[in-house]
ZAMARGU-4260 file (C-alpha; in steps of 0.2 Angstrom, whole numbers, plus 5000, padded with zeros to 4 digits):
<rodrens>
0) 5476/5374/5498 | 5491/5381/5509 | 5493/5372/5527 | 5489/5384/5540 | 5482/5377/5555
5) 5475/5393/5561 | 5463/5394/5545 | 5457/5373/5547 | 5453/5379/5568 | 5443/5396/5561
10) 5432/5383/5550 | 5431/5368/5562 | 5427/5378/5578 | 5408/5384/5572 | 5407/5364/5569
15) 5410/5360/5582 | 5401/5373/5593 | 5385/5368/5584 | 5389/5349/5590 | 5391/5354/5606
20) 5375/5364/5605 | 5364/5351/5597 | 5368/5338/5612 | 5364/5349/5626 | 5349/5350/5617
25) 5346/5332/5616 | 5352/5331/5638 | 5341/5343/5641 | 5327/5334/5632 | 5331/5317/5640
30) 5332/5323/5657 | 5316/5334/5656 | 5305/5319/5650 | 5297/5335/5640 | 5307/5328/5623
35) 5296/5313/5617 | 5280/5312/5611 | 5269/5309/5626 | 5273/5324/5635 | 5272/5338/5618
40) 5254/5332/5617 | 5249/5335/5634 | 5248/5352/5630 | 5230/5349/5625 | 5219/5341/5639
45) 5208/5330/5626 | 5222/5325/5617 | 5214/5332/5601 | 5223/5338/5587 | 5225/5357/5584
50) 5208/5367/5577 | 5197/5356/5587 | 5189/5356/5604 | 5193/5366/5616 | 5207/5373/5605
55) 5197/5375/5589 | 5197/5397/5591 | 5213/5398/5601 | 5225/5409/5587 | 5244/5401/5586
60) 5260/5414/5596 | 5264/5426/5585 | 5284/5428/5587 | 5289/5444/5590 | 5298/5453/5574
65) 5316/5450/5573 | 5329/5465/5577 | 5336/5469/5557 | 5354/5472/5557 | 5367/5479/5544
70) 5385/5483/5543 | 5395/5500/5545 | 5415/5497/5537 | 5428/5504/5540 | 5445/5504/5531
75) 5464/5506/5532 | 5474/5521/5525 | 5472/5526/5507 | 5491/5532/5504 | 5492/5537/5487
80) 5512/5535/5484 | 5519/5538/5466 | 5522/5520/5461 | 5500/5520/5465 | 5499/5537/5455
85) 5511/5529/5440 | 5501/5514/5439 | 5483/5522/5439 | 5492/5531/5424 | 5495/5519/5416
90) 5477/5509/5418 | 5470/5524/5411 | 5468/5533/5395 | 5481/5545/5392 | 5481/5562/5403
95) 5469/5551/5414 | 5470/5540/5431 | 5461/5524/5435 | 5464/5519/5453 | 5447/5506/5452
100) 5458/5490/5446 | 5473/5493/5459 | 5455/5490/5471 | 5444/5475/5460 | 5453/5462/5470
105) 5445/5467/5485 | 5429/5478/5479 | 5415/5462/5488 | 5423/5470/5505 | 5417/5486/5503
110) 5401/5485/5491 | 5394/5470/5502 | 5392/5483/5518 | 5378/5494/5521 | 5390/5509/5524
115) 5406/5509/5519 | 5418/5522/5528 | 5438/5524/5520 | 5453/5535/5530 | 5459/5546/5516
120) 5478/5551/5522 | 5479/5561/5507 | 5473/5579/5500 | 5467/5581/5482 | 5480/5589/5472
125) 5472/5609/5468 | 5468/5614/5452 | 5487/5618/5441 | 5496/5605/5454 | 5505/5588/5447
130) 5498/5574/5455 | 5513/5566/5468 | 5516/5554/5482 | 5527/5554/5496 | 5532/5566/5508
135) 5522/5577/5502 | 5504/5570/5494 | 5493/5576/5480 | 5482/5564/5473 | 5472/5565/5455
140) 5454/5571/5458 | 5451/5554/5449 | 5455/5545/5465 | 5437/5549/5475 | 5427/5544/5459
145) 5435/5528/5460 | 5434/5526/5479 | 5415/5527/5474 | 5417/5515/5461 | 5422/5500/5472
150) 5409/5504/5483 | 5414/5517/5498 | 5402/5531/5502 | 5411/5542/5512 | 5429/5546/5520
155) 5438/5553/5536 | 5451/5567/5528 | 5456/5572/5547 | 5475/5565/5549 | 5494/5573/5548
160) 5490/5576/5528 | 5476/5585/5528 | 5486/5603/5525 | 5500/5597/5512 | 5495/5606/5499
165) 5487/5621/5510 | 5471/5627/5511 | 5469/5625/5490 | 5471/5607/5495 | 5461/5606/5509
170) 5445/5614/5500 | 5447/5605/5483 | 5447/5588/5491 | 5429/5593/5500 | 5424/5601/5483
175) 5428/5583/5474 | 5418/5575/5488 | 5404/5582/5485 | 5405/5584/5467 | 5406/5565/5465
180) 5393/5562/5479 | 5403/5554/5492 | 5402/5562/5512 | 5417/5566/5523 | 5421/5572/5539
185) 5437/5578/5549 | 5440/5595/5537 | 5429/5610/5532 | 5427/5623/5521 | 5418/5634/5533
190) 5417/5636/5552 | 5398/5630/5551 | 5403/5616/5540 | 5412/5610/5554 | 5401/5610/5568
195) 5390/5599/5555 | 5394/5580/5557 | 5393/5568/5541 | 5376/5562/5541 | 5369/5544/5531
200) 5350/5537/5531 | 5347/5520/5529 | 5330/5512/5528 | 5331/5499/5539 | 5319/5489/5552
205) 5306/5496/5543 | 5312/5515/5549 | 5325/5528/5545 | 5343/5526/5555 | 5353/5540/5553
210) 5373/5537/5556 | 5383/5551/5560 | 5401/5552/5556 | 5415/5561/5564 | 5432/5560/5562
215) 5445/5568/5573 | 5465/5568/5570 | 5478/5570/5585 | 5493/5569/5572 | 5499/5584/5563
220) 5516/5586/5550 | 5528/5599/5554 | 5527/5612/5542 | 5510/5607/5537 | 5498/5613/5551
225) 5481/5620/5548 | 5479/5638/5550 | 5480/5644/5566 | 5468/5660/5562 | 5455/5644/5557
230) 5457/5631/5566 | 5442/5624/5562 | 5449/5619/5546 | 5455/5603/5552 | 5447/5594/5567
235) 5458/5590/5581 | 5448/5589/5598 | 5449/5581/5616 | 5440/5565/5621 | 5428/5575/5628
240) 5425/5587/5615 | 5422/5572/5604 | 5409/5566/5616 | 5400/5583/5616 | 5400/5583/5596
245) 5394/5565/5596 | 5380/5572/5610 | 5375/5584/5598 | 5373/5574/5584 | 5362/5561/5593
250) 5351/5578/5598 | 5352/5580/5582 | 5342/5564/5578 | 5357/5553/5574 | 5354/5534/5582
255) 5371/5528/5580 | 5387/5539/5580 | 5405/5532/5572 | 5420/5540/5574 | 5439/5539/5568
260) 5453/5543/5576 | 5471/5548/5569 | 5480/5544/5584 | 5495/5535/5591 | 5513/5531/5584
265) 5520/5524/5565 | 5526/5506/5562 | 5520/5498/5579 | 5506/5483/5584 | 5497/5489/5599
270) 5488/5505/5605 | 5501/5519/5613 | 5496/5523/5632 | 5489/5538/5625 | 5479/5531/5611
275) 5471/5520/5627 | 5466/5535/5636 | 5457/5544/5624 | 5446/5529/5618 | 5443/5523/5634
280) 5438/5541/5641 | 5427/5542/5624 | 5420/5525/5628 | 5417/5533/5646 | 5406/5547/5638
285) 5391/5537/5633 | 5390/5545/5616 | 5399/5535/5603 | 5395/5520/5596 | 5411/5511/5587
290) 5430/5520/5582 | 5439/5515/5569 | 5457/5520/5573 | 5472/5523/5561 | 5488/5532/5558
295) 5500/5517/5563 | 5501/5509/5546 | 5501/5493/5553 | 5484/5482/5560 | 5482/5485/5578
300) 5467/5473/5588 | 5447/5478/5589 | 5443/5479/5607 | 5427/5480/5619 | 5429/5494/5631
305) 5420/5498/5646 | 5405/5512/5641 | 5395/5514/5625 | 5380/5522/5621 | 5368/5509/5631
310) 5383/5505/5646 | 5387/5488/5637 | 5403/5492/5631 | 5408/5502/5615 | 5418/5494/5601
315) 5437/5500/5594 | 5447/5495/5584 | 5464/5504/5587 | 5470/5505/5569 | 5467/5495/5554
320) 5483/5499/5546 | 5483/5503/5527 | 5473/5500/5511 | 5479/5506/5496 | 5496/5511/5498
325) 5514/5507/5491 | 5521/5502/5509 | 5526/5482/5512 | 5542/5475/5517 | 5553/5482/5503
330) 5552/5497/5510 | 5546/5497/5529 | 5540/5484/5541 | 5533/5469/5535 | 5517/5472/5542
335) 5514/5490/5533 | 5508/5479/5518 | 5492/5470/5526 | 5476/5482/5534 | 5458/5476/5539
340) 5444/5479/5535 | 5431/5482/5550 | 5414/5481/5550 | 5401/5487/5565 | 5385/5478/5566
345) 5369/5488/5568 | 5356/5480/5576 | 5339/5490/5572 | 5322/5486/5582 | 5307/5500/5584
350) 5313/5509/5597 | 5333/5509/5597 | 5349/5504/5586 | 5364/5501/5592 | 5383/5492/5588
355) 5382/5473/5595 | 5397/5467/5587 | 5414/5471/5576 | 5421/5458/5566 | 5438/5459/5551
360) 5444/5452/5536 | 5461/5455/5531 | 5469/5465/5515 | 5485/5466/5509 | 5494/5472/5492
365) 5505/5465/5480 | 5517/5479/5473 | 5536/5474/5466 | 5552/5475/5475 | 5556/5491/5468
370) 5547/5508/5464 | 5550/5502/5444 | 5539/5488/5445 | 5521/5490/5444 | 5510/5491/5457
375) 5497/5476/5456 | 5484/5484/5467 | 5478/5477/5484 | 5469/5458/5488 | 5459/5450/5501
380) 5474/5442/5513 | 5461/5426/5517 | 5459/5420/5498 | 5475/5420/5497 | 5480/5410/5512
385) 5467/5397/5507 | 5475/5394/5490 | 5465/5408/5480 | 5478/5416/5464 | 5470/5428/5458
390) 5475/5435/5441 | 5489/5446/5441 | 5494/5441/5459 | 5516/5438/5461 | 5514/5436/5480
395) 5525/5419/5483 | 5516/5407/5495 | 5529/5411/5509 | 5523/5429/5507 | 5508/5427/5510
400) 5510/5413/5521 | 5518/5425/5533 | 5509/5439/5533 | 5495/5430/5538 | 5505/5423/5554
405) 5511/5440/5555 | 5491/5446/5556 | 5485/5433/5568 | 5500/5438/5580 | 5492/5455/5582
410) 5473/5451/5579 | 5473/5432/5585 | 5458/5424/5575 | 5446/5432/5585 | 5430/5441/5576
415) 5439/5436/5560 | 5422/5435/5548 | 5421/5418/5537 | 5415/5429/5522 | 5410/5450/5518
420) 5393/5454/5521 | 5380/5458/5509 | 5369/5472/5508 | 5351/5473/5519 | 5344/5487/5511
425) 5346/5502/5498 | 5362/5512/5497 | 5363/5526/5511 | 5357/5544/5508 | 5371/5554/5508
430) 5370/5569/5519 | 5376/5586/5513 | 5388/5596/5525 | 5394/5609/5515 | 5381/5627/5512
</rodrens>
């Protein structure tokens, strides 16, 4: 195991918490005189033991039931660059893609949450169009059958490459949604599959919770816009026009509402002034539950703003950087190769859900120096800092070591999770949007 102080504290510190915990327990016990023996049977007047007596037809407190939680994911950019494209080629059987390997390495992050929500930067490549990467991105149809593969069950497609390939692009990457049976939100097909947000059941705390998904971009490429006679096409709104869609989906019968957010600048740490505003005026509304923020390509921290749903606050995470993607520090910053992924928990009781918490484990991939080596597909940053090597893995322990140091300078260890999750439940019912 690698020497990282950081990771000794993040597994000494519930320790210790627990220590602490158990002796104020014993002080309290001590100074009450309501810890020993004598004073727990004074409870019954005769000093008789339970089921006789006085006592014999009193029935023993029934505890309330518990609240049931589960866990909403969200991910970093899927940026489908050519050496990604080559080497799902090459995984695959000839005139054929297989992106599910490149994403094996860290398939228990996704498949172990309840929801699992990805930011796909890229449209499908339309029917007659090579598959290409960067500037301008066409992924294989393949790609969404594989996103579903490793355990995702939906995606935003609203960001600054939603029109690369047009309209043909825009429409044949919903068509592939649905066809494999995955939801989206962000673009539509129609004007009234806009208005309709992406909708999930669960069966949870013994009831239906529906979660509503929006996704917003504030980014768009020039040259690439959506069409300006249906602007529809591609959702781009004001804070408060996202509180009013989120509004309506609650009156809709939605109990928790997600959204995410292209927003801010490339290639920096912390949230632009502008970024701020908008997510703490949607916080403000009242109506959204959790944003998962992206765009930046690099991790930016989850924060607790003023607001939410319930007025206790309403979580964000500002970006999560990438997930799959060709981007490290051959090519760009060093922190474009290492993304989170966040995970909302639900808490669930009779009456009410709501978000209570937002928590991260880290990713990063493992590509070669130069665009004619092969992409090695993308792993769980933590494993590797403790030691973990993973088949197939060619990140030197100085490279990992410091994008790790690299990670806790922007997130700090804070609601960094020990483990992924595990499922509470069935898989979500997906929602149709389209007619």
């Amino acid at each position: 195991m690698w020497d990282s102080t950081s990771t000794r504290n993040r597994f000494l510190r519930p320790l210790l918490v627990a220590m602490g915990a158990a002796l104020a327990l014993t002080a309290c016990a001590d100074d009450s005189g309501e810890g020993d023996a004598a004073s727990i049977t004074t409870a019954d007047p005769d000093n008789q033991s339970p089921g006789t007596g006085n006592n014999a037809e009193e029935e023993p407190p029934t505890e309330a039931p518990q609240p049931e939680q589960f866990t909403i994911a969200g991910t970093g950019d899927v940026l489908i660059h050519d050496n990604v494209i080559d080497e799902a080629a090459a995984l695959a059987e000839e005139g054929d893609y297989d992106f599910a390997p490149l994403m094996a390495g860290v398939e228990d992050l996704i498949d172990g949450a309840d929801l699992a929500l990805c930011g796909l930067e890229v449209p499908i490549a339309p029917e007659g169009v090579e598959p290409v990467g960067y500037p301008v991105f066409a992924a294989p149809p393949k790609l969404i059958q594989d996103l579903a593969s490793v355990g995702f069950h939906g995606c935003s497609t609203a960001n600054n490459h939603s029109f690369d390939q047009g309209v043909p692009g825009q429409e044949r990457t919903l068509d592939v949604f649905d066809e494999v049976g995955l939801g989206h939100s962000g673009t539509a097909r129609t004007a009234e599959e806009a208005d309709r947000p992406q909708l999930y059941t669960l069966e949870r705390g013994g009831r239906e919770v529906t979660v509503a998904h929006l996704a917003t971009t504030m980014v768009h490429n020039d040259g690439y816009p959506p069409p300006e006679d249906e602007p529809w096409r591609v959702t781009d709104v004001s804070a408060d026009e996202l509180t009013e869609l989120a509004g309506q989906a609650r009156e809709d019968g939605a109990d928790i509402v997600v959204a995410s957010v292209h927003w801010g600048a490339e290639y920096v740490h912390e949230p632009t002034a502008e970024q701020r505003e908008y997510g703490e005026r949607v916080a403000a509304g009242g109506e959204i539950d959790a944003v998962f923020g992206g765009h930046s390509h690099t991790p930016q921290p989850v924060e607790h703003l003023d607001g939410g749903p319930q007025g206790e606050g309403m979580w964000v995470v500002w970006s999560m950087g990438n997930f799959l993607s060709n981007q490290d520090e051959a090519c760009c910053i060093p922190e474009t190769a290492s993304g989170t992924v966040v995970y909302a928990t639900v808490e669930v009781d009779d009456d009410a859900a709501e978000v209570i918490a937002m928590d991260w484990l880290p990713v990063t991939v493992d590509r070669g120096p130069t665009d004619d080596e092969p992409h090695r597909g993308i792993w769980p940053l933590l494993d590797l800092t403790e030691g973990a090597t993973p088949d197939g893995v060619q990140l030197s322990e100085e490279t990992v070591q410091d994008r790790w140091d690299r990670m806790l300078e922007v997130m700090t260890d804070q609601a960094l999770r020990e483990e992924p999750p595990s499922p509470t439940g069935e898989e979500p019912i997906v929602e149709p949007r389209g007619d």
